[in-house]
N, C-alpha and C positions, 0 to 999 in steps of 0.2 A: 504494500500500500504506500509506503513511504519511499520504496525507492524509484517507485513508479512515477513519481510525482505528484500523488494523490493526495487530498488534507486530509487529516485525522479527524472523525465526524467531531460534533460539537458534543457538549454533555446532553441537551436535550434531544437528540438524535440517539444515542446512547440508551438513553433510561427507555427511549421508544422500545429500542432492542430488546429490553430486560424485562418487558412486560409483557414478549408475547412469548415469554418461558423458560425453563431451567436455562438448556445450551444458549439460547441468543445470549441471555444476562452475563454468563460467564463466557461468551465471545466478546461480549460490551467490555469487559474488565481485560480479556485479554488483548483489544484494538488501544488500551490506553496506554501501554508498553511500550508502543510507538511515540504516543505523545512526550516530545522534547522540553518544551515548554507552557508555565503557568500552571496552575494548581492542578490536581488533580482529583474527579467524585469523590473523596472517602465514602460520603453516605451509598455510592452506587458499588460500589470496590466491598463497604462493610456488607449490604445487602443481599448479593450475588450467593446463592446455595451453593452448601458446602461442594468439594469439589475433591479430584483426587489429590495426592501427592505432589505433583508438579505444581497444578493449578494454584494450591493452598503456598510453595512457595512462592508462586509470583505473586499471588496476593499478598502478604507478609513484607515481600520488595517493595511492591508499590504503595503500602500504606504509611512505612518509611521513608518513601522521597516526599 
């Protein structure tokens, strides 16, 4: 997406994602890894159902930066 030259959707573009289910939500959480700059959802990142192993470390990443 990013080296594509694509933007990083916005947050409300995002929470779109998270509401039409488990996978979208935690696709939402994982499109935000991309993001370079400016805050990042916590409350979308904190929301996202549990997930496996990996997923739970990038979550844990990103709610640290």
């Amino acid at each position: 997406m990013a080296r594509g030259g694509n933007v990083v959707p916005e947050d409300e573009e995002l929470w779109n994602w998270a509401k039409c289910g488990k996978i979208t939500h935690q696709c939402a959480v994982l499109v935000l890894t991309l993001r370079r700059d400016g805050e990042l959802p916590k409350d979308l990142i904190n929301a996202a159902p549990e997930g496996g192993e990996l997923f739970e470390r990038i979550r844990a990443r990103l709610l640290t930066r």
